[in-house]
ROGUSE-200547 format. One record per residue (C-alpha): residue number from 1; residue in three letters; x, y, z. Coordinates in nm, 4 decimals, decimal comma. Layout:
N
R     k     r         px         py         pz
R   NUM   ALA          X          Y          Z
...
This chain:
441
R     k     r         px         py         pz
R     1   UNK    24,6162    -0,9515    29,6330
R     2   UNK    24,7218    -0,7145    29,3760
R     3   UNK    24,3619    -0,6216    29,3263
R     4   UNK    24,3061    -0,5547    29,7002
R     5   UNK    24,6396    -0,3560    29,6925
R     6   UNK    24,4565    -0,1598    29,4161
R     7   UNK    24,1393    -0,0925    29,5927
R     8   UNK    24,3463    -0,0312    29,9348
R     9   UNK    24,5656     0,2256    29,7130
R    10   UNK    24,2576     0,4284    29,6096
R    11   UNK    24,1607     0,4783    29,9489
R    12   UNK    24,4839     0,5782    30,0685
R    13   UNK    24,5478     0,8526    29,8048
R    14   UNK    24,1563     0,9493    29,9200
R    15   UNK    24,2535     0,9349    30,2819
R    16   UNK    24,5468     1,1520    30,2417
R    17   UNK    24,3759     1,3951    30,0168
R    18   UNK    24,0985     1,4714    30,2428
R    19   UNK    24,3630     1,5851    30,5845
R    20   UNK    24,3322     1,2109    30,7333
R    21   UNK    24,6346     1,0740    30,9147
R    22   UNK    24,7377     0,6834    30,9343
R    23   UNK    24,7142     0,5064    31,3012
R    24   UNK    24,7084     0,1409    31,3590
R    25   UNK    24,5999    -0,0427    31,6888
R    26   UNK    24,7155    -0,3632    31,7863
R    27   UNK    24,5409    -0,7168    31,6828
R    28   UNK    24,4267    -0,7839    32,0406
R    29   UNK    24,2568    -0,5688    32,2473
R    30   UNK    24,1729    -0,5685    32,6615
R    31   UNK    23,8126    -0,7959    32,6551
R    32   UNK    23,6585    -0,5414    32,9154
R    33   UNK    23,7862    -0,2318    32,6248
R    34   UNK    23,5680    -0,4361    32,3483
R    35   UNK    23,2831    -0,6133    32,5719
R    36   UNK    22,9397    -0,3973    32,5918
R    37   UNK    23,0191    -0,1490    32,2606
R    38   UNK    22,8540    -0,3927    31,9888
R    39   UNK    22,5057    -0,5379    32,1261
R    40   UNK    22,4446    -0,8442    32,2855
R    41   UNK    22,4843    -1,0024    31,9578
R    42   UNK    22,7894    -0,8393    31,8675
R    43   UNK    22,9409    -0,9440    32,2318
R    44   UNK    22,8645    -1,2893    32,1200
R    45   UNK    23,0802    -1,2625    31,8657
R    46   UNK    23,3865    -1,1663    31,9537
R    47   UNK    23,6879    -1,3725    31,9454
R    48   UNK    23,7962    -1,4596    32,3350
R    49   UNK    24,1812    -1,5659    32,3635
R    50   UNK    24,2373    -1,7600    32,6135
R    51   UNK    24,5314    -1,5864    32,9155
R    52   UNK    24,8434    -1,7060    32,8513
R    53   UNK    24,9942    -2,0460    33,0788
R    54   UNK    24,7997    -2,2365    33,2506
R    55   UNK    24,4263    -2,0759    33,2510
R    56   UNK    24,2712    -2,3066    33,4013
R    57   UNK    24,4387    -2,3012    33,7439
R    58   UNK    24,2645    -1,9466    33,8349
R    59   UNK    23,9252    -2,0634    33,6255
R    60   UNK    23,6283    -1,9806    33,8432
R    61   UNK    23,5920    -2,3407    33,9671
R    62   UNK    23,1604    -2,3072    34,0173
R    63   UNK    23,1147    -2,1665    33,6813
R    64   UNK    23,3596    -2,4656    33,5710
R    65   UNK    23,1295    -2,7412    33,7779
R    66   UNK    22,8680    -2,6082    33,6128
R    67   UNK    22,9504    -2,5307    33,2914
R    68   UNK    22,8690    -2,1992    33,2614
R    69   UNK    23,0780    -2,0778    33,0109
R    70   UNK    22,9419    -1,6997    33,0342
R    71   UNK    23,0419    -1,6935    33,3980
R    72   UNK    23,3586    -1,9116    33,3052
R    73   UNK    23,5314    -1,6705    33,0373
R    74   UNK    23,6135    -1,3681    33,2622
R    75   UNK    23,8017    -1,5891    33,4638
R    76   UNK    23,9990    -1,7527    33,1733
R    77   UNK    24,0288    -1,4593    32,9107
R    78   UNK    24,1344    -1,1035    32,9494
R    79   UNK    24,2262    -1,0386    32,6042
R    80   UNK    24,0433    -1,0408    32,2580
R    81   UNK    24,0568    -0,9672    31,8789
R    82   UNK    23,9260    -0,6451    31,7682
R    83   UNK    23,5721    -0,6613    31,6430
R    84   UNK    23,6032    -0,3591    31,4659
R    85   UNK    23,8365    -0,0102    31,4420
R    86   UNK    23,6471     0,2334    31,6461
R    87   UNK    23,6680     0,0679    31,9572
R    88   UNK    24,0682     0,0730    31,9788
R    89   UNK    24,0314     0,4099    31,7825
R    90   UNK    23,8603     0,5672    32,1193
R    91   UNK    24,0825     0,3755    32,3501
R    92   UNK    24,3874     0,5300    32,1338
R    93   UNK    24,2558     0,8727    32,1108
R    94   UNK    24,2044     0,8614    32,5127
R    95   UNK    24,5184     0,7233    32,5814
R    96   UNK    24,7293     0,9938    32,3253
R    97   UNK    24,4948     1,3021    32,3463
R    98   UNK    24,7312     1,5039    32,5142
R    99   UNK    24,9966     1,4485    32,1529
R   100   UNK    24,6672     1,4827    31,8932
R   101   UNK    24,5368     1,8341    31,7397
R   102   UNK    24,1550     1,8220    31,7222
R   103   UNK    23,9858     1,8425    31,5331
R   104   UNK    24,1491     1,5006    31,4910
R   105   UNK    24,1052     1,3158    31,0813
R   106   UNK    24,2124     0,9546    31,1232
R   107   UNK    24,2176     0,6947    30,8740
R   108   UNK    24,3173     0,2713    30,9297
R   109   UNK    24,3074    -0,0130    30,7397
R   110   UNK    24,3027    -0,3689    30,9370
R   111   UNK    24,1861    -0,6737    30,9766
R   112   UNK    23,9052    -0,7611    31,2567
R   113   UNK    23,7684    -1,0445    31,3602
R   114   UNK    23,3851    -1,2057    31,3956
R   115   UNK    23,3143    -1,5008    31,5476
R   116   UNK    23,0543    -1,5159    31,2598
R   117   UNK    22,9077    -1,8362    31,0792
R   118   UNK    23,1182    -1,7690    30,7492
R   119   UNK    22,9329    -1,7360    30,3742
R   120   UNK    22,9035    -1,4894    30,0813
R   121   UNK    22,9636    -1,1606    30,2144
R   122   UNK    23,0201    -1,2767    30,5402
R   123   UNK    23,4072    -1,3693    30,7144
R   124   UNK    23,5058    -1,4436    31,0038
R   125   UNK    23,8261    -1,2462    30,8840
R   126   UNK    23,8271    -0,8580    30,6831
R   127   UNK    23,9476    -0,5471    30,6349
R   128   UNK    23,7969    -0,2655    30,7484
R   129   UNK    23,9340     0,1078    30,6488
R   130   UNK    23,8304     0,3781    30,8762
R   131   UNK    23,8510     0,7556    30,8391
R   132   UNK    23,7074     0,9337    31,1719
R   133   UNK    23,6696     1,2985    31,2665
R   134   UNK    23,6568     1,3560    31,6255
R   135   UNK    23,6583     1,6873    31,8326
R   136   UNK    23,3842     1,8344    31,6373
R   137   UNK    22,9691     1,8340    31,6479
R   138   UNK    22,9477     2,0176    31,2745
R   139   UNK    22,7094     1,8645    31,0442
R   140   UNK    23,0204     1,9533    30,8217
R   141   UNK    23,1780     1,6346    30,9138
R   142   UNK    22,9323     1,4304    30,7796
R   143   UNK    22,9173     1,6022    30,4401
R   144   UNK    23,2804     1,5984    30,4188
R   145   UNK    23,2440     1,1780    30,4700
R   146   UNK    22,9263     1,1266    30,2653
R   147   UNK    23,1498     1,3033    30,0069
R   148   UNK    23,4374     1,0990    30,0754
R   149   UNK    23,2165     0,7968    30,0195
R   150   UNK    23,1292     0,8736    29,6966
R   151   UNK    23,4807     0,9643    29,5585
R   152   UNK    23,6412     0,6535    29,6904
R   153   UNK    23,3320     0,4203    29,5178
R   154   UNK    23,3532     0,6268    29,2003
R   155   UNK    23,6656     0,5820    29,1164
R   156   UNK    23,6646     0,2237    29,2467
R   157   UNK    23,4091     0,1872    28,9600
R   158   UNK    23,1440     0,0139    29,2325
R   159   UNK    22,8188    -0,0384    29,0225
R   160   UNK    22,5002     0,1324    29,1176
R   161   UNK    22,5771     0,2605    29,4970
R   162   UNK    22,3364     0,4081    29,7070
R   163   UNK    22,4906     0,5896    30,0106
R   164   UNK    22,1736     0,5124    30,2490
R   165   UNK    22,1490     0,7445    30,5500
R   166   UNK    21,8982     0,7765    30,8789
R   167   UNK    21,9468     0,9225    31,2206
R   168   UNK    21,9280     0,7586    31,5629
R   169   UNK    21,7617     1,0886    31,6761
R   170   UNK    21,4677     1,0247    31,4559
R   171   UNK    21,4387     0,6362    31,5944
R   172   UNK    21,4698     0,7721    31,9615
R   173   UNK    21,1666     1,0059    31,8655
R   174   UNK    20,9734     0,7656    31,7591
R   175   UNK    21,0671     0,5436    32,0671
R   176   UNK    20,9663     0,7896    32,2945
R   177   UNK    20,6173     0,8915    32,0775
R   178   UNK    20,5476     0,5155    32,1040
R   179   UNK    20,6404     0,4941    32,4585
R   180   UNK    20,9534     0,2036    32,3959
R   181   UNK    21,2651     0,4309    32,4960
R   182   UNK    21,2976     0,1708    32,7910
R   183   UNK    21,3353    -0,0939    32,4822
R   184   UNK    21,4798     0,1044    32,2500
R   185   UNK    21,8045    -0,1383    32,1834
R   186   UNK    21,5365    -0,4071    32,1484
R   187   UNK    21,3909    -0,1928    31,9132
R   188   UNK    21,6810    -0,1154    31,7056
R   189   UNK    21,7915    -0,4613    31,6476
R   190   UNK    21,4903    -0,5807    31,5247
R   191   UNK    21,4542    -0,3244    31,2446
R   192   UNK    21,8362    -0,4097    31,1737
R   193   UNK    21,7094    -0,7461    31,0705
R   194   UNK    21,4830    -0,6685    30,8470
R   195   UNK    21,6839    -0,6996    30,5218
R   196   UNK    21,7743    -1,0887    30,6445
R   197   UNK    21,3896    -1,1687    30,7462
R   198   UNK    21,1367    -0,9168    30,6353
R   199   UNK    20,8484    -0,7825    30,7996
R   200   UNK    20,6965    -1,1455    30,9256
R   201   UNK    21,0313    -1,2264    31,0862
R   202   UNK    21,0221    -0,8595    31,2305
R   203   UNK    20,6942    -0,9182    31,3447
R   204   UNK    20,7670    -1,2344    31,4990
R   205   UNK    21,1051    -1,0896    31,6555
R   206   UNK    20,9374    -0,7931    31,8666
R   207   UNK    20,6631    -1,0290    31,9850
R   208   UNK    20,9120    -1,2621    32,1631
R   209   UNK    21,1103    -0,9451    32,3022
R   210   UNK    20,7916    -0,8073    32,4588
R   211   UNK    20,6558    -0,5418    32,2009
R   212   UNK    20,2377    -0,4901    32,2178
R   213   UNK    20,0760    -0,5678    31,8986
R   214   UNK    20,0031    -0,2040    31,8808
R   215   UNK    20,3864    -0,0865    31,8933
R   216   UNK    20,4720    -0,3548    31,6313
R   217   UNK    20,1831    -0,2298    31,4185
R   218   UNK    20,3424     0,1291    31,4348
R   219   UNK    20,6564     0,0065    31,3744
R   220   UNK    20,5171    -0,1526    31,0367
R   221   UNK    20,4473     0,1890    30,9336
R   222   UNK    20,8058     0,2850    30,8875
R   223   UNK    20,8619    -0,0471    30,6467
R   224   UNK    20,5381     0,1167    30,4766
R   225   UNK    20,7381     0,4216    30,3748
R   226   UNK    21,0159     0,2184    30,1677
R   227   UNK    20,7493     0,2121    29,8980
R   228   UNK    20,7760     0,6219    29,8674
R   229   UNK    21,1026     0,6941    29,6201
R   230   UNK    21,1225     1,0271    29,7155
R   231   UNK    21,3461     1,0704    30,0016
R   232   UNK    21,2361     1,3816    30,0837
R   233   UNK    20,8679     1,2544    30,1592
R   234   UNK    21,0618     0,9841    30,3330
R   235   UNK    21,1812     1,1911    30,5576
R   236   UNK    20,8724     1,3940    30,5805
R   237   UNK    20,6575     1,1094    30,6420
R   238   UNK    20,8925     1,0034    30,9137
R   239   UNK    20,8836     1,3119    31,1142
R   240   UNK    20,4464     1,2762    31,0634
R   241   UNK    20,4739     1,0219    31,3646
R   242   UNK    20,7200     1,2531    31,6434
R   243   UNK    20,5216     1,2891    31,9313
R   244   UNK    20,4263     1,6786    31,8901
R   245   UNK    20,6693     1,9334    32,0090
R   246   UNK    20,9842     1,6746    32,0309
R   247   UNK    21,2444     1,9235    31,9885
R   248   UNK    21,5805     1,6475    31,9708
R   249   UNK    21,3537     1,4734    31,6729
R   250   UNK    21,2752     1,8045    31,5110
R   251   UNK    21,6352     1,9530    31,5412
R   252   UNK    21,7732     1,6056    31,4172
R   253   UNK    21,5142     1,6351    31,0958
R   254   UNK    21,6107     1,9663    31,0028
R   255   UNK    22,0043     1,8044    31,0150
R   256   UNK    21,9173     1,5698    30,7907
R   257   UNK    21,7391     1,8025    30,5574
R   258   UNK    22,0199     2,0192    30,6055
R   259   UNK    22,3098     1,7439    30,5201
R   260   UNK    22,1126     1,5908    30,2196
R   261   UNK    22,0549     1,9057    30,0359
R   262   UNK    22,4744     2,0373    30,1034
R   263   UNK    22,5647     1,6515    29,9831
R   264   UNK    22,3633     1,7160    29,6460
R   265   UNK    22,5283     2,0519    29,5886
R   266   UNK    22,8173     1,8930    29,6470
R   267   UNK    22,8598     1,6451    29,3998
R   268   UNK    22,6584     1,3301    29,5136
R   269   UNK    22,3879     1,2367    29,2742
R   270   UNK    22,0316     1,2403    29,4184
R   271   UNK    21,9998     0,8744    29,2846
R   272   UNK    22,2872     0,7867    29,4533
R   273   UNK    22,1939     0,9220    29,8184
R   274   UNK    21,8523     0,7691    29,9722
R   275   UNK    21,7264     0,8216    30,3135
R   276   UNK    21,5630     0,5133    30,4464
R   277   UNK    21,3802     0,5800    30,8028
R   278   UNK    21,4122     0,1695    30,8758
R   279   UNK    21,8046     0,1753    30,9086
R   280   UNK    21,9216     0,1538    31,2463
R   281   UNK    22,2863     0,0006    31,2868
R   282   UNK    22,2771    -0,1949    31,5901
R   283   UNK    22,5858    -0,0760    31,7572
R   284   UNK    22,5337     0,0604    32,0710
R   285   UNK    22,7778     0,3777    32,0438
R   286   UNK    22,6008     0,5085    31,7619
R   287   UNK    22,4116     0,8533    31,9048
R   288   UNK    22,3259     1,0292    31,5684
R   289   UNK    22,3453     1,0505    31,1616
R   290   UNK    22,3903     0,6812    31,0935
R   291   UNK    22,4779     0,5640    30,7085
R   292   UNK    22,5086     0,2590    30,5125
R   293   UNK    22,6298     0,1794    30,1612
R   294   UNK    22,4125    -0,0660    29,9581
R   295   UNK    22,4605    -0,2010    29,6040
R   296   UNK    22,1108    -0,2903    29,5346
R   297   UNK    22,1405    -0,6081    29,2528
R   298   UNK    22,4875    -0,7278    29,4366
R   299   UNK    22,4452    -1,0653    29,6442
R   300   UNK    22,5684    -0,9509    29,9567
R   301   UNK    22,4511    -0,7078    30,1951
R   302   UNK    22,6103    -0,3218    30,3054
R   303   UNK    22,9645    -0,2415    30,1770
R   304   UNK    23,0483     0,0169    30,4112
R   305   UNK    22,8672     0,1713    30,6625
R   306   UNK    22,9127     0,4224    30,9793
R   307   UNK    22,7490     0,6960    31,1711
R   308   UNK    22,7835     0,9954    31,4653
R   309   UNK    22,8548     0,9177    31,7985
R   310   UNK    22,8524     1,1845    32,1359
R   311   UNK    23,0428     1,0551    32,3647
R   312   UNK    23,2363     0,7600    32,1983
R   313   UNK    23,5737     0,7972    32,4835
R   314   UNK    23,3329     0,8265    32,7664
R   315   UNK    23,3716     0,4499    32,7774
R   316   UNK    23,7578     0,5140    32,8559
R   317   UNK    23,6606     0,7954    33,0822
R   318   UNK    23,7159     1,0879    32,8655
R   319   UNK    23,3528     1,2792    32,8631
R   320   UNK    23,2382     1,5175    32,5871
R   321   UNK    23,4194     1,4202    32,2519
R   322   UNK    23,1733     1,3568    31,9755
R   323   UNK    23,2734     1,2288    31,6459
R   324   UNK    23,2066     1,0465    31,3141
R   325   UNK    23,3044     0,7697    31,1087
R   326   UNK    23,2691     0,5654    30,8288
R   327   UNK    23,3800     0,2147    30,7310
R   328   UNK    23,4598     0,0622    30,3984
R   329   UNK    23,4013    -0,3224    30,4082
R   330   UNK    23,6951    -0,4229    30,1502
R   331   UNK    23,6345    -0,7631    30,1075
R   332   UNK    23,2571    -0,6881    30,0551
R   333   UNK    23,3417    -0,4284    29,7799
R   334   UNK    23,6076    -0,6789    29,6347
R   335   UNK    23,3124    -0,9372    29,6290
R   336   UNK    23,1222    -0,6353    29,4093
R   337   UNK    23,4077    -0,6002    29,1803
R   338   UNK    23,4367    -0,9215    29,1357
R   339   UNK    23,0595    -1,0262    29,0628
R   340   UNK    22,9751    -0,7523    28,7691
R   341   UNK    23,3467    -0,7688    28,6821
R   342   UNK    23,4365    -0,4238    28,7262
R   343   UNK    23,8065    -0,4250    28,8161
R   344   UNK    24,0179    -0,2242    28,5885
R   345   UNK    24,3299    -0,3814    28,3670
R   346   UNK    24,5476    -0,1736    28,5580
R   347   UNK    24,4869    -0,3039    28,8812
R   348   UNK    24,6554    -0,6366    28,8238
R   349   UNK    24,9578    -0,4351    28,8354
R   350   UNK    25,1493    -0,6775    28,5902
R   351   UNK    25,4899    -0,6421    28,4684
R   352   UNK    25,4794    -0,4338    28,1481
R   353   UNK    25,8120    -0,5440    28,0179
R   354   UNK    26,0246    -0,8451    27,9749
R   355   UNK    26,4115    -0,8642    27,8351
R   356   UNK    26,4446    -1,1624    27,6958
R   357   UNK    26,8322    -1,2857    27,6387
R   358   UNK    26,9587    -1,4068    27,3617
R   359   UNK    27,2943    -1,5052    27,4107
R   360   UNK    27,5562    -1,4799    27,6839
R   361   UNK    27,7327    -1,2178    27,5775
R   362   UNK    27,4583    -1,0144    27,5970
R   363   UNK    27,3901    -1,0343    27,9722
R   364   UNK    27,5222    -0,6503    28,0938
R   365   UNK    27,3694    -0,5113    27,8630
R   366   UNK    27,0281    -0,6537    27,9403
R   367   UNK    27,1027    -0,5525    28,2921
R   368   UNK    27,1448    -0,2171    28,1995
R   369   UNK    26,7979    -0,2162    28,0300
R   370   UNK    26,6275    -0,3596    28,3037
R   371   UNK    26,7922    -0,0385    28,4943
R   372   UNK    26,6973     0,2317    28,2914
R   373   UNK    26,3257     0,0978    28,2306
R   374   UNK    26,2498     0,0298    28,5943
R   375   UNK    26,4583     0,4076    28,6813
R   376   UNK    26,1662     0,5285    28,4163
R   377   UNK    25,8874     0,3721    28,6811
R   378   UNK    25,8476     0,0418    28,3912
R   379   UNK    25,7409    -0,2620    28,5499
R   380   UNK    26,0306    -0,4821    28,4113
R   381   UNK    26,0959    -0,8366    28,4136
R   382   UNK    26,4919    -0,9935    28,3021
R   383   UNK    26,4112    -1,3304    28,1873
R   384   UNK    26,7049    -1,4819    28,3752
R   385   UNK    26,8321    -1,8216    28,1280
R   386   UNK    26,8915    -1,8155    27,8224
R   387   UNK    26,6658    -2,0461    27,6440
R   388   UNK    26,4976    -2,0852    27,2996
R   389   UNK    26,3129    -1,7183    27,2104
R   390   UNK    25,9835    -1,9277    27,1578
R   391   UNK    25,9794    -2,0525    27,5040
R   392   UNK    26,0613    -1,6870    27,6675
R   393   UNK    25,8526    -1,5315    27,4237
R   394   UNK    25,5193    -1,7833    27,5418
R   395   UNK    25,6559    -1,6943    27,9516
R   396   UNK    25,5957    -1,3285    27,7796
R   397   UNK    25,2170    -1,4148    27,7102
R   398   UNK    25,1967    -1,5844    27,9979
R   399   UNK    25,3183    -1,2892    28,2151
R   400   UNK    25,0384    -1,0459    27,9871
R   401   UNK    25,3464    -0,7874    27,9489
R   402   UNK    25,2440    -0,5646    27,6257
R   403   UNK    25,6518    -0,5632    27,5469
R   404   UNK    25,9432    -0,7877    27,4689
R   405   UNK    26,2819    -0,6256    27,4053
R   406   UNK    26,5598    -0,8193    27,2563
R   407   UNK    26,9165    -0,7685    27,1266
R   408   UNK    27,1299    -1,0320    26,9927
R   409   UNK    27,4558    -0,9805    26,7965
R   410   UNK    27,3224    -0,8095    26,4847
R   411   UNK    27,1542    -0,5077    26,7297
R   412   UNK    27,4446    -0,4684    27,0035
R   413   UNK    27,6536    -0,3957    26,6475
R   414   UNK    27,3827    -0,1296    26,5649
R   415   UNK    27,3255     0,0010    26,9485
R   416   UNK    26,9709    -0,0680    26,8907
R   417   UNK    26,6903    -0,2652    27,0788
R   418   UNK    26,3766    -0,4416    26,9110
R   419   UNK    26,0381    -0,4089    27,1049
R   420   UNK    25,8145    -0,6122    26,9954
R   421   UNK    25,4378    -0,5411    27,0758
R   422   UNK    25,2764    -0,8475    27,2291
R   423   UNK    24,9084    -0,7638    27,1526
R   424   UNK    24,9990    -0,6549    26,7811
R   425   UNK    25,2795    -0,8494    26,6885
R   426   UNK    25,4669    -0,5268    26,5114
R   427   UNK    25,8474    -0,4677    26,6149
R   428   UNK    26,0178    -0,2033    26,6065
R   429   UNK    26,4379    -0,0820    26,6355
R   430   UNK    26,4995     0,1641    26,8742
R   431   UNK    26,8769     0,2761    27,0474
R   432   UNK    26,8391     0,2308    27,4164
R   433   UNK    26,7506     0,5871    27,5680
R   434   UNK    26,4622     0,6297    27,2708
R   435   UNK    26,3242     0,2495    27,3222
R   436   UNK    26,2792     0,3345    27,6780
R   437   UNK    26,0616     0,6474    27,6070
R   438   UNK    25,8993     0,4658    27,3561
R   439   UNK    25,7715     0,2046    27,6076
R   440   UNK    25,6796     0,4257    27,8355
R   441   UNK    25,4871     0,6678    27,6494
């Protein structure tokens, strides 16, 4: 916990530095706010609580007979737990817009919920933290969060990150070259598989949705340009296969052009920043720039992900906002940390002191110690018996505190302290006011 507090800290200060402001939605949301926004996979998994009392005396009593559970659950659940943060985010920015300056910069930090079959990288309980900007169509936006994404995993200290971008505008050009826009969601979710099942299981997924051999052939041609490193041919190779004159797909590949070259001039490595014309993020309410961060040796999947959508409060009746947002998966990037063992000393957040007593008489003046170091921001520990200096001293190593400061008779008669270094061993006499700079220097 103290090294999620850590991680969760970083983000914050990030948050707050780039304008976003703190909102949190509640645990459970309205089932009809959440149903329809993730996929028909997604829908699947959301967590259905059950109405409160006796549900099943207004159960639909022919889906009950016949043990339909799909027709059953509107009739025995109108509330759920949030999939995700966007979802409540629109339904909040709906329901307040009349109190919020737009642009509006939000940032949360929450647990959702997945009705997901649990393993490594996987939960069926996380964190999410959010930071959205909506009120504004600016590819500036997107910069100013592709930016944001490599600050926070910087100084996190995240291992070998690529921030991996595409644009649903490109995939609905393609869609409508290859004459699929009617099965474009189809279309979508298969390429969103292919990291789990490669291009066999894609293969054998768009055959049993209904693709011709000749669309799924075409589609192969996308996984063919993963082999190009150079994002920029990527990209270039991508927009080879727009049906000619497709001015959405042309505008969108002069965005991305556009938003790649301001995030390299801005800071982001070119290593670090790959366009990959196979990512697709199933979610229905993305419309366009779509992004995903990868850490390509880890053994999970995407850390954090996120993309642009049009009309994201349409759903709540509110037409016309567009906006974009990113997620950072913080049990995924704790499961990073953890694996190359990357997390800093510091973010154990141990006490750096402890006051060990020697005798009774002693006690106030130990107190008055502990006061003055924890007044100078000193993590400080007052061991509170006094026992044996061997055993308090081992409770010191225990602790990993890098001082112990003592005074027994002989140094209250010469109003000094002795810190003792734990890692070196060397001690040192100090009166009160100067041991306290001294530790905290």
């Amino acid at each position: 916990m103290a090294r999620r507090n850590w991680m969760f800290g970083v983000m914050r200060k990030a948050f707050e530095r780039y304008g976003f402001q703190p909102i949190e939605t509640p645990a459970m949301e309205s089932l009809q706010t959440l149903t329809g926004k993730y996929g028909e996979e997604g829908d699947q998994l959301i967590f259905k609580i059950l109405n409160n009392g006796d549900y099943l005396s207004k159960a639909n009593a022919d889906a009950l007979a016949a043990a339909d559970s799909k027709a059953l659950t509107s009739s025995i659940s109108k509330k759920a737990l949030r999939y995700d943060l966007t979802v409540p985010f629109a339904r909040f920015v709906v329901m307040s817009r009349n109190d919020l300056t737009f642009p509006f910069r939000r940032y949360q930090m929450q647990t959702v919920w997945r009705g997901d079959r649990p393993g490594k990288g996987r939960y069926q309980e996380f964190t999410q933290c959010d930071a959205d900007i909506i009120g504004s169509d600016s590819v500036l936006c997107e910069l100013d969060l592709i930016t944001l994404f490599h600050e926070v995993l910087s100084e996190l200290g995240v291992p070998g990150y690529e921030v991996v971008l595409n644009d649903r505008r490109l995939l609905n050009g393609l869609a409508r070259a290859w004459g699929i826009e009617d099965q474009f969601q189809d279309f979508t979710v298969a390429l969103d598989k292919w990291d789990k099942i490669g291009n066999d299981g894609v293969r054998k997924e768009m055959g049993e949705r209904g693709f011709s051999e000749a669309t799924i052939d075409r589609v192969m041609q996308l996984f063919d340009l993963l082999a190009v490193n150079s994002s920029s041919e990527r990209l270039a190779g991508m927009k080879a296969l727009f049906a000619e004159g497709d001015e959405e797909a042309n505008a969108a590949y002069e965005e991305v052009v556009e938003l790649m070259s301001m995030a390299k001039a801005s800071g982001v490595p070119d290593a670090q920043l790959v366009f990959d014309p196979t990512l697709a993020r199933g979610l229905n309410y993305y419309t366009g720039a779509i992004f995903e961060v990868r850490v390509p040796d880890a053994p999970i999947g995407s850390i954090c992900g996120g993309g642009r959508y049009a009309d994201l409060t349409g759903i709540f009746g509110w037409d016309g906002m567009s906006g974009v947002g990113i997620s950072f998966g913080a049990d995924r990037i704790y499961d990073v940390l953890e694996h190359y063992e990357a997390f800093p000393p510091e973010a154990l957040m141990r006490p750096q002191v402890l006051i060990v007593q020697l005798d009774e008489d002693g006690t106030s003046q130990a107190l008055e110690a502990m006061r003055q170091l924890r007044a100078a921001s000193v993590r400080t520990v007052l061991y509170p018996d006094v026992v044996k200096l061997k055993k308090q001293l081992k409770h010191a190593s225990e602790l990993d505190v890098e001082f112990v400061m003592m005074a027994g008779a002989d140094e209250r008669s010469k109003g000094v302290w002795t810190v003792r270094n734990m890692q070196t061993g060397e001690q040192t006499e100090w009166p009160l006011d100067e041991a306290v700079s001294f530790v905290r220097s």
